[in-house]
N, CA, C and O atoms as a GROMACS GRO file, in nm:
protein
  384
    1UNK      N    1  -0.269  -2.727  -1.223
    1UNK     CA    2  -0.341  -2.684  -1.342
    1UNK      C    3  -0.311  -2.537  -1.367
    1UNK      O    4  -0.290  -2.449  -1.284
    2UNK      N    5  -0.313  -2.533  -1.462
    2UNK     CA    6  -0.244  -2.380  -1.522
    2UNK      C    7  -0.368  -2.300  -1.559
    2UNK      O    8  -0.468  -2.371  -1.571
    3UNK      N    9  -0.385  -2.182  -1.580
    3UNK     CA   10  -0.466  -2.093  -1.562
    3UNK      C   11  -0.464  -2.062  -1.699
    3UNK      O   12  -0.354  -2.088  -1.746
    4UNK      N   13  -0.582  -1.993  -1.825
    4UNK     CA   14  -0.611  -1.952  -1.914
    4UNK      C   15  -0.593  -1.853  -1.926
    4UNK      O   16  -0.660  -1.770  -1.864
    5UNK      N   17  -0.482  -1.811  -2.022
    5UNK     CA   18  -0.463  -1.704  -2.107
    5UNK      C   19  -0.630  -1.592  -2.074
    5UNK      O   20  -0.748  -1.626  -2.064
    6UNK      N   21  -0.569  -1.472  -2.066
    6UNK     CA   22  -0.714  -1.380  -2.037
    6UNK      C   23  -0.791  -1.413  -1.952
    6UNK      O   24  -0.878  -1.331  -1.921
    7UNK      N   25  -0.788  -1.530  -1.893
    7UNK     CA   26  -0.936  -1.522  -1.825
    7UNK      C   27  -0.908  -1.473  -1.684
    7UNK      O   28  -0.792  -1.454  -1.646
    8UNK      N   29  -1.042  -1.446  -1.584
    8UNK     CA   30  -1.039  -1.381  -1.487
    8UNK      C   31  -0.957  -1.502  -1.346
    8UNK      O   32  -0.947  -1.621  -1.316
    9UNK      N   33  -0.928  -1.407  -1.315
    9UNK     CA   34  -0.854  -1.448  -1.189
    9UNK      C   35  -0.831  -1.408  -0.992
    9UNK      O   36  -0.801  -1.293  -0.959
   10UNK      N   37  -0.844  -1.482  -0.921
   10UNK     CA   38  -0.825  -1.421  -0.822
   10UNK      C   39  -0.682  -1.434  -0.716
   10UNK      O   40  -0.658  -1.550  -0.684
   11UNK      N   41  -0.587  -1.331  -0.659
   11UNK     CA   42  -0.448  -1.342  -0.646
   11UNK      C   43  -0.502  -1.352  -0.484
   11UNK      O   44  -0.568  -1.278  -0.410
   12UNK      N   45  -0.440  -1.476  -0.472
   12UNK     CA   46  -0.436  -1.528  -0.308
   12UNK      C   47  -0.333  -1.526  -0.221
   12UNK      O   48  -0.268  -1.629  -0.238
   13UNK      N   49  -0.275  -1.444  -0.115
   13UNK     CA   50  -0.148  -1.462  -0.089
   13UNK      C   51  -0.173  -1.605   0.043
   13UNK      O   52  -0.278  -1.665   0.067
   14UNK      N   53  -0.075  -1.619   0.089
   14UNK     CA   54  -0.024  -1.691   0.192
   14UNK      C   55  -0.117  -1.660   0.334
   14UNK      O   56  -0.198  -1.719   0.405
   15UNK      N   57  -0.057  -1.539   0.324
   15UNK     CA   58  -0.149  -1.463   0.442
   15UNK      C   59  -0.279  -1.363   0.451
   15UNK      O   60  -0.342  -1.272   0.506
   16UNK      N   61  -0.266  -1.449   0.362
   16UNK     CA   62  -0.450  -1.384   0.359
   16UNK      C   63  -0.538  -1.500   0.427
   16UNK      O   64  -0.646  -1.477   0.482
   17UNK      N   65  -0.475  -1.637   0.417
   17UNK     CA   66  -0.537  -1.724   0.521
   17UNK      C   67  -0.475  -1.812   0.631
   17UNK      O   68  -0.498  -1.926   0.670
   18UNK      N   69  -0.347  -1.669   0.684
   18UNK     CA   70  -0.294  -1.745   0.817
   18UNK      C   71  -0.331  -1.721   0.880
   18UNK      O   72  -0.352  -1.600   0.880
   19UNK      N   73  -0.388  -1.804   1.015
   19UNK     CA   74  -0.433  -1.751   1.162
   19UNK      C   75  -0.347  -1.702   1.248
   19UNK      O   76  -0.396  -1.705   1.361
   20UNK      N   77  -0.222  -1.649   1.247
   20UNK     CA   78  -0.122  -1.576   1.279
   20UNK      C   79  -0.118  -1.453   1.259
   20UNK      O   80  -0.069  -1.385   1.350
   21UNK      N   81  -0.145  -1.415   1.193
   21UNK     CA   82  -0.140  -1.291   1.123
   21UNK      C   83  -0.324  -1.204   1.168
   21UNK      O   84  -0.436  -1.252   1.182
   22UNK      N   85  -0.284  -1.096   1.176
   22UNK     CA   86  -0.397  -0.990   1.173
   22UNK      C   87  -0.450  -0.938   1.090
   22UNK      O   88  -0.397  -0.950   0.979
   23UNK      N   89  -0.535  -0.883   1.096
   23UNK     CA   90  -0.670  -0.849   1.006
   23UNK      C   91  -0.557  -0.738   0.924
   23UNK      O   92  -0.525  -0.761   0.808
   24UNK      N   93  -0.509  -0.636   0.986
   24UNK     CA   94  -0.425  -0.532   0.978
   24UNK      C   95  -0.259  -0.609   0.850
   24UNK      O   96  -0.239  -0.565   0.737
   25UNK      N   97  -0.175  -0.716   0.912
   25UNK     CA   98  -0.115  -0.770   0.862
   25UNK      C   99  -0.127  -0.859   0.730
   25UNK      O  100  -0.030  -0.900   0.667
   26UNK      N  101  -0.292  -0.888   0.690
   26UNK     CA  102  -0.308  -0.894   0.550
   26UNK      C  103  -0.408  -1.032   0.567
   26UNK      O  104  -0.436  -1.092   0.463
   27UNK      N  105  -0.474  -1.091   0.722
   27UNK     CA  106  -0.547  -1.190   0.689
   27UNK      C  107  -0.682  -1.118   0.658
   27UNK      O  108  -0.713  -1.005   0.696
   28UNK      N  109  -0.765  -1.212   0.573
   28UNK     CA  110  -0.900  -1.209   0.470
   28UNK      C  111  -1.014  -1.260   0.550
   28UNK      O  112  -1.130  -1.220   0.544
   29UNK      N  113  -0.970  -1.348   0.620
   29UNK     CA  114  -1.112  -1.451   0.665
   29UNK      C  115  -1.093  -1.448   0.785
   29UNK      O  116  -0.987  -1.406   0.832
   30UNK      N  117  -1.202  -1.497   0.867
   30UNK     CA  118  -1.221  -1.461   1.029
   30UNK      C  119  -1.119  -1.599   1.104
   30UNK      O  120  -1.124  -1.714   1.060
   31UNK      N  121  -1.049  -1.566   1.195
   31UNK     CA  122  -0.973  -1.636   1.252
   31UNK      C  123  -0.956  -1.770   1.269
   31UNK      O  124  -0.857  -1.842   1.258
   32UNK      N  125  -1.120  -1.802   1.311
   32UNK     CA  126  -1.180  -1.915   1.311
   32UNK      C  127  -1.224  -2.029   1.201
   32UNK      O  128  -1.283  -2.135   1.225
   33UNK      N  129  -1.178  -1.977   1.070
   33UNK     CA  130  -1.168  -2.041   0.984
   33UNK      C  131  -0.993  -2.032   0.919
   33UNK      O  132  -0.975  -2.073   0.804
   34UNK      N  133  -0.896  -1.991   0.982
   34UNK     CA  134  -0.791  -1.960   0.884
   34UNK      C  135  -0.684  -2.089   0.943
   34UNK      O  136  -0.731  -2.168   1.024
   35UNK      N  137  -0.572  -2.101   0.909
   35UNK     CA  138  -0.491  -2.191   0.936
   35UNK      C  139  -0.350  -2.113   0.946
   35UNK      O  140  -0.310  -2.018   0.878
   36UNK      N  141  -0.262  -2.209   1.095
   36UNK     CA  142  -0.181  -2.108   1.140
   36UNK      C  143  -0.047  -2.188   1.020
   36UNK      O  144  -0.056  -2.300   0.969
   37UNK      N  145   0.054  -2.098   1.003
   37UNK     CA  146   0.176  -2.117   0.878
   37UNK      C  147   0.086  -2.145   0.786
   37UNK      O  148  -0.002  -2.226   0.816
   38UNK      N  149   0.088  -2.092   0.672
   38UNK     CA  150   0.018  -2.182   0.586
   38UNK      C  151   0.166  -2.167   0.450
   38UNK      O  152   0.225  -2.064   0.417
   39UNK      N  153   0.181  -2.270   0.413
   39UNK     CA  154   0.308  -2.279   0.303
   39UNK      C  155   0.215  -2.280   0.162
   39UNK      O  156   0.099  -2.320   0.153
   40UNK      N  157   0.299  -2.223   0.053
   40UNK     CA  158   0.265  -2.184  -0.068
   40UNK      C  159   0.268  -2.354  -0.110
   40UNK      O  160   0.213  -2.338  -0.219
   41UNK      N  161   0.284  -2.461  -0.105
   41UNK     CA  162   0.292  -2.549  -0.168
   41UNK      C  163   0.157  -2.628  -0.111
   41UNK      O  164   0.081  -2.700  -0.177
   42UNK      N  165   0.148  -2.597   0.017
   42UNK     CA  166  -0.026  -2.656   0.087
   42UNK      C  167  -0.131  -2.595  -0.004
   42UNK      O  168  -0.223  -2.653  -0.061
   43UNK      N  169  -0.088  -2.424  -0.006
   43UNK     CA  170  -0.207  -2.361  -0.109
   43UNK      C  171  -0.221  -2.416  -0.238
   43UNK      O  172  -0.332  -2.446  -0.279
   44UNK      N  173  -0.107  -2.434  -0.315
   44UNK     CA  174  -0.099  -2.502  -0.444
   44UNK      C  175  -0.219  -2.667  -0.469
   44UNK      O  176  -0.306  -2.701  -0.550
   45UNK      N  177  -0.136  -2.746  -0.307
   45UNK     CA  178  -0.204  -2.860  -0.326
   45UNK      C  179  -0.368  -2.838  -0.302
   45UNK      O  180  -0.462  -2.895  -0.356
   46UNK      N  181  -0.366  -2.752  -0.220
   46UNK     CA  182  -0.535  -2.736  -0.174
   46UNK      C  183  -0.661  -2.725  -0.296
   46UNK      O  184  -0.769  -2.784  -0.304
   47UNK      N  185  -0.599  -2.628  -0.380
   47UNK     CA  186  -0.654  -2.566  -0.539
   47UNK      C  187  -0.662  -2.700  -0.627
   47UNK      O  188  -0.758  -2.737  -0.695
   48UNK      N  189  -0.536  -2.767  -0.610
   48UNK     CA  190  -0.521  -2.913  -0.688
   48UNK      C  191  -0.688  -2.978  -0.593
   48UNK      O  192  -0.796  -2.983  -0.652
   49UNK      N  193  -0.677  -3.003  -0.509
   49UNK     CA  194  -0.821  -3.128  -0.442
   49UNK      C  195  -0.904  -3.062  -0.478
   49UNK      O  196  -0.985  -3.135  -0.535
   50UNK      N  197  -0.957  -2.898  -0.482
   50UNK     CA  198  -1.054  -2.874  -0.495
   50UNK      C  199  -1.123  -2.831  -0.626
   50UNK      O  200  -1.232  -2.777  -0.644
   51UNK      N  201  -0.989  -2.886  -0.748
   51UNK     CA  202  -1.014  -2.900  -0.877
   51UNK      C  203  -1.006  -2.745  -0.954
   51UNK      O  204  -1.070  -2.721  -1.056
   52UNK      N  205  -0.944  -2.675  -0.905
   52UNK     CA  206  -0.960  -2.514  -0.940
   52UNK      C  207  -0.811  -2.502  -1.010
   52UNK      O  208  -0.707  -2.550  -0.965
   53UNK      N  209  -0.825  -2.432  -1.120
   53UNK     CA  210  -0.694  -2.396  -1.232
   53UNK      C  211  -0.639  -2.282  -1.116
   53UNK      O  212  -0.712  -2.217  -1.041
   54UNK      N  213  -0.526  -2.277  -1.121
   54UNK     CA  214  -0.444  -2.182  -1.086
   54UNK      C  215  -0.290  -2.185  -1.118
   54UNK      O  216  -0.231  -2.285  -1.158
   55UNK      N  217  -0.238  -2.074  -1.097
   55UNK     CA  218  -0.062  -2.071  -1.133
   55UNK      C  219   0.004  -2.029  -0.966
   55UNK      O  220  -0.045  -1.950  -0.885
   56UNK      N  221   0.088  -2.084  -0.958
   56UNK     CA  222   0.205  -2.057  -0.842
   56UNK      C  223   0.250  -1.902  -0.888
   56UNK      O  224   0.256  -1.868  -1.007
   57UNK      N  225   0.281  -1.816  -0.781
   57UNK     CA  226   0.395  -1.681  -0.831
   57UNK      C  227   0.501  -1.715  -0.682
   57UNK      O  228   0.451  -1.767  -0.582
   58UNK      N  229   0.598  -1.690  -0.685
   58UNK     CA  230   0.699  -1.693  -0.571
   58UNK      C  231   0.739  -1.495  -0.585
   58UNK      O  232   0.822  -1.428  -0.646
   59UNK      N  233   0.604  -1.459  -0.475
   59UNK     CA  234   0.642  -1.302  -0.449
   59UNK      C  235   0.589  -1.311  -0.301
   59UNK      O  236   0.520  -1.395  -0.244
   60UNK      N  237   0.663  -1.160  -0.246
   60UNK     CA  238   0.708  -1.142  -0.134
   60UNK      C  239   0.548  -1.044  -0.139
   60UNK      O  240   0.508  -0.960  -0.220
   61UNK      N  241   0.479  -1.106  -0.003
   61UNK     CA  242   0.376  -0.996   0.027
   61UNK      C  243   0.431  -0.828   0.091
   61UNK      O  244   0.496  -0.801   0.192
   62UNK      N  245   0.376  -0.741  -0.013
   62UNK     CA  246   0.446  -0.608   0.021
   62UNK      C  247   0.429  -0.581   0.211
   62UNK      O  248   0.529  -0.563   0.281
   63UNK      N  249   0.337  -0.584   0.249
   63UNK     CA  250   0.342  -0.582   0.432
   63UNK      C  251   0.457  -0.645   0.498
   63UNK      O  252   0.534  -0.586   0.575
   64UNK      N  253   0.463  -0.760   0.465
   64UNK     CA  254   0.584  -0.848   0.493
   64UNK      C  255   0.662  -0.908   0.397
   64UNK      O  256   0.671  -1.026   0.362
   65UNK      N  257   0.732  -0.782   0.351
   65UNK     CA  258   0.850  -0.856   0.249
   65UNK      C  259   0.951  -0.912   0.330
   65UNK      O  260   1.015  -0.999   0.272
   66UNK      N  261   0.986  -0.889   0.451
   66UNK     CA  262   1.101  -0.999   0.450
   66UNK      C  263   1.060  -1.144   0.511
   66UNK      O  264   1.146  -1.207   0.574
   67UNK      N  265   0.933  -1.195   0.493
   67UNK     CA  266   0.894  -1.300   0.551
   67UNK      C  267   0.883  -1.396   0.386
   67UNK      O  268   0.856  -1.347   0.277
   68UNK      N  269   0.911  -1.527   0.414
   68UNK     CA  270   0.860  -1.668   0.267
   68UNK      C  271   0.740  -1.615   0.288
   68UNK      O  272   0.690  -1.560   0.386
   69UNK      N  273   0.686  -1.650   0.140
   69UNK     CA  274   0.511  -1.689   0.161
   69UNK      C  275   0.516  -1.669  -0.004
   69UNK      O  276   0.624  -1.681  -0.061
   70UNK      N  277   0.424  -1.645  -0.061
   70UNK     CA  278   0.414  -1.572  -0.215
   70UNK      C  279   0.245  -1.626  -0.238
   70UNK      O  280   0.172  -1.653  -0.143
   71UNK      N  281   0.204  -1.633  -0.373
   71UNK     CA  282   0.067  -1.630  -0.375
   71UNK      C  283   0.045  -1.677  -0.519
   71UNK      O  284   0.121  -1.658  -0.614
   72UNK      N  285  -0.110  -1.764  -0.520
   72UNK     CA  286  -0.156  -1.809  -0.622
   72UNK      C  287  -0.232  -1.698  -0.687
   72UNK      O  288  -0.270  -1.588  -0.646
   73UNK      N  289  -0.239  -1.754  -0.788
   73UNK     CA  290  -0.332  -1.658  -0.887
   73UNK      C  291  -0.472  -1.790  -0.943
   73UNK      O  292  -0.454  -1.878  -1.027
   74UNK      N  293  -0.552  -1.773  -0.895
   74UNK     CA  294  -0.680  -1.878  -0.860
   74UNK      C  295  -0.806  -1.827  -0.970
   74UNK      O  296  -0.866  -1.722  -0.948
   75UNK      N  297  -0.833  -1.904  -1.079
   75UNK     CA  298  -0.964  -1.909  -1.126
   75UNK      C  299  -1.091  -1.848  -1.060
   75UNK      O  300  -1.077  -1.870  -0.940
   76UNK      N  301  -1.207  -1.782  -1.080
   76UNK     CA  302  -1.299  -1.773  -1.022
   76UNK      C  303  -1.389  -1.839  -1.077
   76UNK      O  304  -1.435  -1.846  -1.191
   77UNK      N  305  -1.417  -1.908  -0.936
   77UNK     CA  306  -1.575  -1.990  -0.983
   77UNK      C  307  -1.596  -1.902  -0.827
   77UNK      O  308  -1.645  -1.794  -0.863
   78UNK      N  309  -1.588  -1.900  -0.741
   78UNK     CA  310  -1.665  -1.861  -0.608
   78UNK      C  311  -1.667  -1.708  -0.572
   78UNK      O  312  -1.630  -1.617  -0.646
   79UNK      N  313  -1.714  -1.696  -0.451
   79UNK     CA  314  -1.686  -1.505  -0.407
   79UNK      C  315  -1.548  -1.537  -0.345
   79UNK      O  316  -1.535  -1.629  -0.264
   80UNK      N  317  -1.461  -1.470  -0.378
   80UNK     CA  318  -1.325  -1.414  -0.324
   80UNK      C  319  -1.339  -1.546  -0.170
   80UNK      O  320  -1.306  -1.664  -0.163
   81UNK      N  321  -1.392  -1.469  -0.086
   81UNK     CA  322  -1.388  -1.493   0.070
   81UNK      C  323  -1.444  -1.637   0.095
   81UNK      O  324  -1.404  -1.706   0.189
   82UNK      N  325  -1.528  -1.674   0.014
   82UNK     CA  326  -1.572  -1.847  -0.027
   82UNK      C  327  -1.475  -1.926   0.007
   82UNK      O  328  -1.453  -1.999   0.103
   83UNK      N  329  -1.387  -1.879  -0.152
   83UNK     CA  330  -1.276  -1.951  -0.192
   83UNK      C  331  -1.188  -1.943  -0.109
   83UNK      O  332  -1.098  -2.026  -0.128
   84UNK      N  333  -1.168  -1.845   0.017
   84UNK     CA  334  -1.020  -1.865   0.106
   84UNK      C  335  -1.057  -1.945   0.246
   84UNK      O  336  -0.977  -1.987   0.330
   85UNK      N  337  -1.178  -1.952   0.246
   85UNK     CA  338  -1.215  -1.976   0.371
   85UNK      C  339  -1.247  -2.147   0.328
   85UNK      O  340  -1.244  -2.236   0.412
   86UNK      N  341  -1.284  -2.175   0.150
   86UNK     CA  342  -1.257  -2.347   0.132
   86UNK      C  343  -1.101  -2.401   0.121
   86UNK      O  344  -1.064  -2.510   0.165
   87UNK      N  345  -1.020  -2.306   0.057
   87UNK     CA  346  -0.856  -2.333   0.059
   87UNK      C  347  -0.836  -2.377   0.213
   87UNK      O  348  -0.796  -2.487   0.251
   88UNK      N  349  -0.870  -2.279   0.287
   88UNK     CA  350  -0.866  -2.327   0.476
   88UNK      C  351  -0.891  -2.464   0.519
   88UNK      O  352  -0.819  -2.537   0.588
   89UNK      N  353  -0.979  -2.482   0.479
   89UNK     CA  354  -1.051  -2.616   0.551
   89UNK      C  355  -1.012  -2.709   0.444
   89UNK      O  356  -1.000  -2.828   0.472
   90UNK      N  357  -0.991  -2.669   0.327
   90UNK     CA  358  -0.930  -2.859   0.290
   90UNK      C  359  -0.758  -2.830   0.320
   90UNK      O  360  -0.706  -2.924   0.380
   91UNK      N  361  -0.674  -2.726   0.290
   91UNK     CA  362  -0.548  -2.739   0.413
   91UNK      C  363  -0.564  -2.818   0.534
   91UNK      O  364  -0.526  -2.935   0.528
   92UNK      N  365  -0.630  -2.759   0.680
   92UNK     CA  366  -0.640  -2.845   0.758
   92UNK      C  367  -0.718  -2.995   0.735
   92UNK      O  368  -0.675  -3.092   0.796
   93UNK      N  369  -0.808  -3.007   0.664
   93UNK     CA  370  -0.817  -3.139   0.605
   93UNK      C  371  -0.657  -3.245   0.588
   93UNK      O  372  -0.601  -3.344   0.636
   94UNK      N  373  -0.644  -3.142   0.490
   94UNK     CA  374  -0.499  -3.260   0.428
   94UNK      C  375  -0.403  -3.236   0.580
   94UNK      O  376  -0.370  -3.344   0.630
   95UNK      N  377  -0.371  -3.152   0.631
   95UNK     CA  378  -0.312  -3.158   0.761
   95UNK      C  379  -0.324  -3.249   0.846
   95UNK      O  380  -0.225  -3.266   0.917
   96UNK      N  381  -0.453  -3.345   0.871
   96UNK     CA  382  -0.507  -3.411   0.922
   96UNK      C  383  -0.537  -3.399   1.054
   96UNK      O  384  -0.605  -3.486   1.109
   0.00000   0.00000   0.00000
């Protein structure tokens, strides 16, 4: 689902909810809720189950530009930290 012209938005990278990564290296949510690799196409699908408009970007997180990853740009309905810590748990959901 594609995101509305003007409206507000929140930019989610990759690693903002890997459990690999450090607080310092760009993760958002406490360890214990994050998921280790997390691929831009899991985040995509995750936003899809949990019914939330968003757009794909394929960009390099400035901390780790030479690593894949890139980041959604996510609708707000929740608080920021809500929303990364529900992207988490329906990932490992669909992970099974």
């Amino acid at each position: 689902m594609s995101l509305q012209e003007g409206g507000s938005s929140y930019v989610i990278w990759t690693v903002n909810i890997d459990k690999k990564k450090s607080r310092n290296e760009g993760r958002k949510i406490p360890r214990r809720f994050a998921v280790p690799n997390v691929k831009l196409d899991e985040l995509a699908r995750a936003c899809e189950a949990l019914g939330l408009s968003y757009d794909v970007e394929q960009k390099k997180y400035p901390r780790c530009w030479w690593e894949e990853g890139g980041r959604i740009r996510v609708e707000k309905k929740l608080k920021k930290t809500e929303l990364m810590i529900r992207l988490a748990e329906k990932i490992k959901e669909m992970r099974g």
